[in-house]
C-alpha positions in Angstrom: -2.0 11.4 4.7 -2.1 11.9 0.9 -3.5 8.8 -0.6 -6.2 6.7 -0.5 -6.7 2.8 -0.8 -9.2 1.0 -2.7 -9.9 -3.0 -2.3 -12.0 -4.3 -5.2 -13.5 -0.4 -5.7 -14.3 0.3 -2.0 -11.9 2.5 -0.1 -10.4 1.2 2.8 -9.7 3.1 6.4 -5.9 3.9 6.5 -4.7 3.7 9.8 -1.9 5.4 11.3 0.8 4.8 14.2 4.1 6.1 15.9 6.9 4.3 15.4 10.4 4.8 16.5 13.0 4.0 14.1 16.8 3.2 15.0 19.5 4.9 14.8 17.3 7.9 15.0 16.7 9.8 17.9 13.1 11.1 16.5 9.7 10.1 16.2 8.0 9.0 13.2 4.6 8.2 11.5 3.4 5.0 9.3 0.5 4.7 7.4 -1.3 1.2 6.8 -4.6 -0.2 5.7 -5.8 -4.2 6.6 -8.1 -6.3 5.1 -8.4 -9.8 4.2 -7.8 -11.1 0.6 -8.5 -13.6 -1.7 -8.0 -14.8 -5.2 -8.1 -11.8 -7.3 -8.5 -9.1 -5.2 -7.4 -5.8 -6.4 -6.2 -2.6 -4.6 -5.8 0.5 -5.9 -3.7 4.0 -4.5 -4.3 7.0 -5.2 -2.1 9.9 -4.0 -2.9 13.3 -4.2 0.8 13.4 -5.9 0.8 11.7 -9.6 2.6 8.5 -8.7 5.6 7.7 -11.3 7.7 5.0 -9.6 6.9 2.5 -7.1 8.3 -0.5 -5.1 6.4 -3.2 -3.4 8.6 -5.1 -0.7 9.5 -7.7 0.7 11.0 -8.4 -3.0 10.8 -12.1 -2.5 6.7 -12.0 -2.3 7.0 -11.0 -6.3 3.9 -8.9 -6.5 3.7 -7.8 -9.7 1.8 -4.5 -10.2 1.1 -1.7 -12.4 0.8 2.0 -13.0 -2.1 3.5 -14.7 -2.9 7.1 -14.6 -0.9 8.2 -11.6 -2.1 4.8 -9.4 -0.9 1.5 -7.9 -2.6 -1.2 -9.0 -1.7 -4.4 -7.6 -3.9 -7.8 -7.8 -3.1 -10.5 -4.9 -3.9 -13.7 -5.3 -3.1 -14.8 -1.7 -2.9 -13.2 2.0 0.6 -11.8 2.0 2.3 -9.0 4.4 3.7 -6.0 2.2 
């Protein structure tokens, strides 16, 4: 793990888990945080790598977000899977 996520200033726990992905024939790892959100909440991520591009998906939940100094910054306004 190279990154770090922050809800409203304090940083989350990021969890990790196997996964197996098809067609492949090898094991993988994904990283992922949970919380519960509200109107307004903000999360930041940091990565030990300057961050220069970024996609947040599904597409259709149009989560609009921004980069600032090397971070994510991404304000939900609802309880949404990404």
């Amino acid at each position: 793990m190279n990154y770090k996520v922050l809800k409203n200033g304090e940083q989350l726990a990021v969890q990790s888990c196997g996964v197996y992905p098809r067609p492949y024939n090898c094991d993988e790892v994904m990283e992922y945080v949970m919380f519960t959100a509200e109107a307004g909440t903000e999360l930041v991520i940091e990565s030990e790598t300057e961050i220069q591009s970024a996609v947040i998906r599904p597409l259709s939940a149009n989560i609009p977000f921004e980069i600032s100094f090397g971070k994510i910054i991404v304000t939900i306004d609802r309880p949404v899977k990404l």
